[in-house]
C-alpha positions as CSV (number, residue, x, y, z in Angstrom):
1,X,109.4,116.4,127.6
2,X,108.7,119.1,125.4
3,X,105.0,119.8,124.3
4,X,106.0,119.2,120.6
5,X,107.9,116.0,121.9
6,X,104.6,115.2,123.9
7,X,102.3,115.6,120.8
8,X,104.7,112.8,118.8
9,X,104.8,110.6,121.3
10,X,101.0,111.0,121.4
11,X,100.6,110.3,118.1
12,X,102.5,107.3,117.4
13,X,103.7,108.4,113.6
14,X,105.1,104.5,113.2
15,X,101.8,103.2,112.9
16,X,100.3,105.7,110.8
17,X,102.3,104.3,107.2
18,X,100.4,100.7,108.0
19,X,96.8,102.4,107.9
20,X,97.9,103.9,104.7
21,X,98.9,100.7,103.0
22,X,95.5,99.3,104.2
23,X,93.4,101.8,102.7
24,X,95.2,101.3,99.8
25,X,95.4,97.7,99.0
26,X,91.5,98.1,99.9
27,X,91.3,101.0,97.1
28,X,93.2,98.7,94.6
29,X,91.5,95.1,95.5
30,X,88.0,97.2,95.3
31,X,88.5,98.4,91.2
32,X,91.4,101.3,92.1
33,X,90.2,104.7,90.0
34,X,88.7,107.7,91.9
35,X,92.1,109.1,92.5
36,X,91.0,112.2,93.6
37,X,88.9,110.7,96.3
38,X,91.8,108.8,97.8
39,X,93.9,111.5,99.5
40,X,90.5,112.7,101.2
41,X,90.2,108.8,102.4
42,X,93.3,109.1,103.8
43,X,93.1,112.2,105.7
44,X,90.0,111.0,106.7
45,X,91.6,107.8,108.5
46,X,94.5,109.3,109.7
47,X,92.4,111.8,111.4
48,X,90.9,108.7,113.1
49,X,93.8,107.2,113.5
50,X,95.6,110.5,115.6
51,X,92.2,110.4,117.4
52,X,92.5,106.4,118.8
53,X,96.0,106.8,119.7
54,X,95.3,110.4,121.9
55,X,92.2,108.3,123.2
56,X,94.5,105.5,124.1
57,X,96.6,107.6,126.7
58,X,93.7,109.7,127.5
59,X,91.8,106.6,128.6
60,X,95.4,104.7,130.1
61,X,96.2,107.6,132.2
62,X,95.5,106.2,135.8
63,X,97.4,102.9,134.0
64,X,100.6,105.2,133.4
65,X,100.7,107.4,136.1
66,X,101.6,103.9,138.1
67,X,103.6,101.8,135.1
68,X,104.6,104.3,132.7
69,X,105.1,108.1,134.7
70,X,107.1,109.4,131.5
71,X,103.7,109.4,128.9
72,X,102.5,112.9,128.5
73,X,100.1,112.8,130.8
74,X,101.2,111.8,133.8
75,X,104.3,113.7,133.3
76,X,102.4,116.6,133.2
77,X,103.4,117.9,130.2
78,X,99.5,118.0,128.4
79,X,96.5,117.5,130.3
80,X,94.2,114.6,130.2
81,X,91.0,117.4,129.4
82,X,93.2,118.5,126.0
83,X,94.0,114.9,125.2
84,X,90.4,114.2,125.8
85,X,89.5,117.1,123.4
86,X,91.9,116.6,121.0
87,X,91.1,113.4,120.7
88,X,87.8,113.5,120.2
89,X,88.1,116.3,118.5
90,X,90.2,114.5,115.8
91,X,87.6,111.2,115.4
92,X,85.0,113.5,114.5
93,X,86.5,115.2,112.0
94,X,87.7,112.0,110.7
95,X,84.1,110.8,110.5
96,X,82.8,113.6,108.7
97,X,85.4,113.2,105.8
98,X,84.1,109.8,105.7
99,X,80.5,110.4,105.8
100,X,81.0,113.0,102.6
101,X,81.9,110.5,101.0
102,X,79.5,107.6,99.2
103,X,77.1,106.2,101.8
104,X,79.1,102.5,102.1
105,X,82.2,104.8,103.4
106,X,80.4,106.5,105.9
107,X,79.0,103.4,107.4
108,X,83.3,101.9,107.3
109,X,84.0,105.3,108.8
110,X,81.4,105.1,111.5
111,X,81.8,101.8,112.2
112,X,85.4,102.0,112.5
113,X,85.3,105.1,114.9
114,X,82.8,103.3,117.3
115,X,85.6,100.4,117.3
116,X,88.2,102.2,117.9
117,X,86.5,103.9,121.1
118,X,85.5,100.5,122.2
119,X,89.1,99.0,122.1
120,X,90.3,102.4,124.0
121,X,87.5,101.4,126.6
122,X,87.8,97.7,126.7
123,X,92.3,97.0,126.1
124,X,93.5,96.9,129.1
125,X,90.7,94.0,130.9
126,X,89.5,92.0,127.9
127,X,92.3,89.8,126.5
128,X,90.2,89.2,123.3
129,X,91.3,93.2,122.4
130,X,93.6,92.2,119.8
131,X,90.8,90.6,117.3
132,X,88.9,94.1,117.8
133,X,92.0,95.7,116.7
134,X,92.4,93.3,113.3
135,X,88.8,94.3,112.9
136,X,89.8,97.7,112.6
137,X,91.6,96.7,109.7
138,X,89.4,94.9,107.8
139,X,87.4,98.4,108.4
140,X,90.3,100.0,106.7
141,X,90.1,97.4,104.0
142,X,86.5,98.2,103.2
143,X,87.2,101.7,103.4
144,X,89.5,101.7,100.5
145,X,86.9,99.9,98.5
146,X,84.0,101.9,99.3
147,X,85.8,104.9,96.8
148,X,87.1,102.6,94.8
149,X,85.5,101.6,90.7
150,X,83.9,98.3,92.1
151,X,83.7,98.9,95.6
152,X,83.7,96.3,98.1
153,X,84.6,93.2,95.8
154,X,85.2,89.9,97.2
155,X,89.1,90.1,97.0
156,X,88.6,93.1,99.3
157,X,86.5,91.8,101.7
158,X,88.5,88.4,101.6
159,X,91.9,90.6,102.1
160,X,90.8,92.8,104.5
161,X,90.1,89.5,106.9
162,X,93.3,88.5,106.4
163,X,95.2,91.5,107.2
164,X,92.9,91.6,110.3
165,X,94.2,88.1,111.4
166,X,98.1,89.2,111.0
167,X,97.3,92.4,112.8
168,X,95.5,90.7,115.9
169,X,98.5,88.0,115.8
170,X,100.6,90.9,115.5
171,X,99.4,93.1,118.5
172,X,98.7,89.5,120.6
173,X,101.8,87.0,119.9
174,X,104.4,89.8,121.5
175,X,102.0,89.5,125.0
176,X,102.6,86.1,125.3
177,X,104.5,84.2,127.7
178,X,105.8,81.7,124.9
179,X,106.2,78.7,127.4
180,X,103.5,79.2,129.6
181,X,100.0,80.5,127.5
182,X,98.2,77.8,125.7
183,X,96.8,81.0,123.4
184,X,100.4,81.3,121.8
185,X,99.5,78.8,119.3
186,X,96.5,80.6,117.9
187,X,98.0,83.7,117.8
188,X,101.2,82.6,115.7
189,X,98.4,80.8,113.4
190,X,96.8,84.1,112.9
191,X,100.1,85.2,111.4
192,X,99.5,82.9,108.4
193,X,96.4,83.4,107.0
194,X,97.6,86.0,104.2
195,X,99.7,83.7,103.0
196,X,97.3,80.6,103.1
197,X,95.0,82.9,101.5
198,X,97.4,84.2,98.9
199,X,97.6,80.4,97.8
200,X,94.6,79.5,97.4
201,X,93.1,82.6,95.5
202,X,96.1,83.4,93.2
203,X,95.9,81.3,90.0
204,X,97.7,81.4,87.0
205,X,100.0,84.1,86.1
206,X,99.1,85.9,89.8
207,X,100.6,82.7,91.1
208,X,104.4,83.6,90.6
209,X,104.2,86.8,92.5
210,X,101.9,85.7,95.3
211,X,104.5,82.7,96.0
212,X,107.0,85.4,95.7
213,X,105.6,87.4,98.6
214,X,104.6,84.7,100.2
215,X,107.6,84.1,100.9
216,X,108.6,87.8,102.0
217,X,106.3,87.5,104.5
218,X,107.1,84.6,105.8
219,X,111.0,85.2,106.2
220,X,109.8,88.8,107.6
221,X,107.7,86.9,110.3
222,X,111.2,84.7,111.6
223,X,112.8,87.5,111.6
224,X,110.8,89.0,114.3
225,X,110.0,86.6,116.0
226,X,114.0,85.7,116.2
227,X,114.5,89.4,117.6
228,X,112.2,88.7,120.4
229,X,110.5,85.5,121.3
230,X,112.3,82.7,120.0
231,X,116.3,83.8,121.1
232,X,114.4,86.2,124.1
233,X,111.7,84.5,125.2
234,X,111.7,86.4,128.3
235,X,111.3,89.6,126.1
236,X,108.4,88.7,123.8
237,X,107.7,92.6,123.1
238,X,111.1,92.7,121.2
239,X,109.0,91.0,118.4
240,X,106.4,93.7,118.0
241,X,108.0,96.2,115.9
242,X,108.7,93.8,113.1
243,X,105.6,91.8,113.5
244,X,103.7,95.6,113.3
245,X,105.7,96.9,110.6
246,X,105.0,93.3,108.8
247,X,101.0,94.5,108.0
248,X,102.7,96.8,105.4
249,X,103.7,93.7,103.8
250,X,100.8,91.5,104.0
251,X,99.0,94.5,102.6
252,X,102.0,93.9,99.4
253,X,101.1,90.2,99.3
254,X,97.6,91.5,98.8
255,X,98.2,93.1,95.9
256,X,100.6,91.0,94.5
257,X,99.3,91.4,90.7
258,X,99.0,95.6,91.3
259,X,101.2,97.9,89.2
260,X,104.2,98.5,89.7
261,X,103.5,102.1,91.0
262,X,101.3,100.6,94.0
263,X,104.1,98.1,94.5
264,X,106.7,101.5,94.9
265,X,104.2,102.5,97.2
266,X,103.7,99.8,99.8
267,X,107.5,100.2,99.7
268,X,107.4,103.9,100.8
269,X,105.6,103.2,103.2
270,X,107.7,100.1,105.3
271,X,111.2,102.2,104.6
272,X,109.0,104.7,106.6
273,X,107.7,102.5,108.9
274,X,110.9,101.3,109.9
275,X,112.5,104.6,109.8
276,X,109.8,105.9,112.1
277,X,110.2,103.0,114.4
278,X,113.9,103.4,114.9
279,X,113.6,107.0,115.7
280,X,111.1,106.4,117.8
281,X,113.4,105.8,121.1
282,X,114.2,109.5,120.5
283,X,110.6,110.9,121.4
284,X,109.8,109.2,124.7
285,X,108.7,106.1,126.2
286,X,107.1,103.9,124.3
287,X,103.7,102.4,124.5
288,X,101.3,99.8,123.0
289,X,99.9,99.8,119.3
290,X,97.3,102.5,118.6
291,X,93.9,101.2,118.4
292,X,93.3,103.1,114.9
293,X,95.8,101.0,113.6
294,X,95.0,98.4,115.8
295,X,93.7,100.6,113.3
């Protein structure tokens, strides 16, 4: 494995596209306007985001160098000190772009980083992890809001806890033993809560396109769960890919009544998603979400 190789793997780009759409739908559900403050937002978060997934191997390393001997690390391709550094390195920087910023988005930032170290720490021992990591997106939720006209509106707030419940049932269902762990209802529940709240808060002429979505979601859920736990139920991992790249469109359903433009967008950013995803085979072994986007 090559250093540069090393660094992608490190970094798990497939992830990053779903922190972007969560900022985002934040930004738009919170007012939208500030445009100029935006692109500082997201550098900000994708900073934090590159820092939780170095942390992630820099904390697993003992964990690889027995299960997984091909990550960076133990490979010996980068040290754990420079991932360590790096990582580190990249949270605070993150958290000072944040902290520039009005004082509501540097307590999100803050918060967020704290969380993110905490489910590097805790992920491997505490089977609860996955709820810390749909906290971190409700964090990204409020984050977008915090710059945006009205700031952290109700539809925001409201949002952001149900793209936090898709991306714990997202990051749980595909650890789950389907005939055998009495948690596997819950976490397929969690899955459903954009949608239950999409229908209840849309009204009127929002309705159409929120039952529209709805309805994307939902067939984008089977489908994932058919490439993994329900025709390979011995394989439940097979899901996560579709269930992960599936927070880019809860975040749509979220924004169901946004401008076309945003709509483009969110898009983008699952065509990228999914692109990332399949090339990622190509830049070494694989390993689990990123907290940042678990963040």
């Amino acid at each position: 494995m090559s250093v540069l190789r090393a660094i992608a793997t490190l970094s798990r780009p497939s992830l990053l596209p779903g922190v972007w759409s969560n900022c985002l739908a934040g930004w738009w559900l919170g007012g939208g306007g500030h445009s100029d403050v935006v692109p500082v937002l997201l550098a900000g978060v994708t900073l934090i985001f590159l820092g939780g997934c170095f942390l992630n191997d820099a904390f697993d390393a003992e964990f690889d160098q027995e299960h997984q001997p091909d990550r960076p690390i133990p490979s010996g391709v980068v040290s754990r000190k420079a991932v360590w550094t790096w990582g580190i390195g990249f949270l605070v920087a993150g958290a000072l772009l944040c902290v520039w910023q009005r004082p509501a988005t540097a307590v999100a930032g803050l918060v967020l980083v704290a969380t993110v170290i905490l489910f590097n720490a805790l992920h491997r021992w505490f089977a609860l992890t996955p709820l810390v990591w749909g906290f971190c997106r409700l964090l990204l939720y409020l984050l977008g809001a915090s710059v945006a006209v009205r700031g952290l509106t109700g539809w925001a707030i409201w949002s952001g806890l149900a793209a936090g419940c898709y991306a714990a049932g997202a990051a749980w269902l595909p650890r789950l033993q389907p005939k055998s762990n009495p948690a596997l209802p819950w976490a397929a529940a969690l899955l459903g809560v954009p949608v239950a709240l999409a229908l209840i808060l849309n009204s009127g002429g929002y309705r159409e396109a929120a039952l529209i979505l709805s309805l994307v979601l939902v067939l984008w859920v089977v489908r994932s769960l058919r490439q993994g736990i329900w025709t390979r139920p011995q394989e439940p991992a097979r899901s996560a890919p579709g269930l992960l790249a599936g927070i880019i469109v809860a975040d749509w359903l979220a924004v169901a009544h946004a401008p076309r433009e945003l709509h483009f967008v969110l898009i983008a950013l699952l065509l990228a998603t999914l692109a990332l995803q399949a090339a990622a085979p190509r830049l070494g072994p694989a390993a689990g979400p990123s907290p940042a986007s678990r963040a």
